[in-house]
N, C-alpha and C positions, 0 to 999 in steps of 0.2 A: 586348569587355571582357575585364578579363583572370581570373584565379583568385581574384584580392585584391577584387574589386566587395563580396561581403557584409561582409567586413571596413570597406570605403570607406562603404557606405549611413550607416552612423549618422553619423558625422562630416556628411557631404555634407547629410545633413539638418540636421544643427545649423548650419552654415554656413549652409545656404538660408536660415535660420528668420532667424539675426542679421540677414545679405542684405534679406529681406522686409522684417522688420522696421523696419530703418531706411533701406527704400527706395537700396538701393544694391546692385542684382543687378549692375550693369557692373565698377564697384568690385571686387567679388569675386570674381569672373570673373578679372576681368584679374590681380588678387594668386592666385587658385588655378592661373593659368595658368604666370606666373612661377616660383612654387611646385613647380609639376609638371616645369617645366624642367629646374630645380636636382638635383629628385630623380631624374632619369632620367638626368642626367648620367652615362657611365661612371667618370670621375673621381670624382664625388660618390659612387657609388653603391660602389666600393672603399675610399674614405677611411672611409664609415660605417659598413662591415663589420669595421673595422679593431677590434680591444677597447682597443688603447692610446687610441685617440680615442672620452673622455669624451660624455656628454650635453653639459656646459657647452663644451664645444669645439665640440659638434656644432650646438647652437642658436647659437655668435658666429659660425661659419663661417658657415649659413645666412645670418644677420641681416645679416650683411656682402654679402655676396654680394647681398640684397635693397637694400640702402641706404634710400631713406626712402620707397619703392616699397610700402610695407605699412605697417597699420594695427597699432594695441594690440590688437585683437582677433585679427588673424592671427600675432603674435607670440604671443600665445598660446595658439594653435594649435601651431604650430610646436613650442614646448614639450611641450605636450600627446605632439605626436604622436613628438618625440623621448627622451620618459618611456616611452612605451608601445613603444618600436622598432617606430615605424608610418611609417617616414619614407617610407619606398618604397611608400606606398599614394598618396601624394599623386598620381599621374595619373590614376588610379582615382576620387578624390576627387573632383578639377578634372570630370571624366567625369560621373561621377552628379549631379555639382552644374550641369551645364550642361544635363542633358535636366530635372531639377529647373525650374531656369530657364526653361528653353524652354516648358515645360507651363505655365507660372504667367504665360506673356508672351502664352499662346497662339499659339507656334510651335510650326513642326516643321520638322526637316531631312529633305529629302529627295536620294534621289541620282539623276538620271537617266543612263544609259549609252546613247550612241548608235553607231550603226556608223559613220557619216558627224558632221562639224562640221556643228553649226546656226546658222544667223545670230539677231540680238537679240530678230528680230520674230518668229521661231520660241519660242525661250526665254521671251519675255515672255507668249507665248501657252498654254505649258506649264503657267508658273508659276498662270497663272491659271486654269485651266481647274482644277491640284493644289487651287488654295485653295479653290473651286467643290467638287469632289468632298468634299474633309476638312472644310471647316468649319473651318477655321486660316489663319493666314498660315503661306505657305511659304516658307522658305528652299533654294531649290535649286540645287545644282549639276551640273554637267555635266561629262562624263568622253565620251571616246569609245573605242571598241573596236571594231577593225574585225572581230573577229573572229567579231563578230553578224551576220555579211554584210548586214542587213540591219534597218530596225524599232529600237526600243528594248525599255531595261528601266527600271523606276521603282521602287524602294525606297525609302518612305517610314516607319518603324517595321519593326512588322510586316507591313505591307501592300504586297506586291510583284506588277506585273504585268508579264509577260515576253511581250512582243510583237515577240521576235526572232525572225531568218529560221533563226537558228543554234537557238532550241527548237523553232520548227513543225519543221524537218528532222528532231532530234533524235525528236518525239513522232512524228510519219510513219516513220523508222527502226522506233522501237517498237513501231507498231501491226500493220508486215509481218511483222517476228519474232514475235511473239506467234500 
């Protein structure tokens, strides 16, 4: 996350809360995703530093750019966040409002890294052994790195277990020097 996250928490909560509320996390998701797009644009992201280009130019450029993609409530949002020159928080936003999300769905993302490609019946067996251990559904993906010569790594939150040949080496290095 980036430097802008304590600025995003409030907003991303009020989003959640409407979300919640009227039962449409997906909805909002996919409009904050949108959202985040726009405003990470390099394009976008020069036009809005511009001082000739107004708020009211800067909320119909968005709104345009959206088309009918977004609700009355994210319009005004949008307003909101182009009043307070918060436009560039929207990644930020879309971020806290999806682990928001994820907590309230009882998910969790998690990441595994392996040194070797796993086949389905491997992964599927991962996944469930994560949802076993956490007490959540897991969402997991997979990356590989050969650079782990060996073993994985699993980051799920905070909770990370590194069962690579590339840290045993590492922790064995440390223990001769020492």
């Amino acid at each position: 996350m980036s430097d802008l996250t304590n600025i995003a928490r409030p907003y991303a909560q009020a989003v959640f809360e409407l979300a919640r509320d009227s039962n449409d996390f997906v909805g909002w998701g996919d409009q904050l995703s949108l959202l985040a797009n726009i405003a990470a644009d390099s394009n976008m992201v020069e036009l809005l530093k511009n001082p000739a280009f107004g708020n009211d130019q800067q909320i119909s450029l968005i709104l345009d750019i959206c088309g009918e993609n977004i609700s009355a409530d994210a319009v005004n949002l949008i307003k909101l966040l182009v009043r307070n020159d918060r436009v560039n928080v929207l990644p930020d936003i879309a971020e806290v409002y999806a682990e928001k999300r994820a907590e309230a769905e009882s998910v969790i993302e998690a990441d595994m890294i392996t040194a070797t490609p796993i086949d389905d019946i491997q992964r599927q067996a991962f996944s469930t052994a994560l949802q076993s251990k956490l007490g959540r559904s897991v969402k997991l993906n997979f990356e590989v790195d050969e650079d782990l010569i060996g073993g994985a790594v699993i980051r799920a939150g905070d909770w990370v277990v590194d069962g690579s040949v590339k840290a045993q080496l590492e922790q064995l290095v440390g223990a001769v020097a020492a």
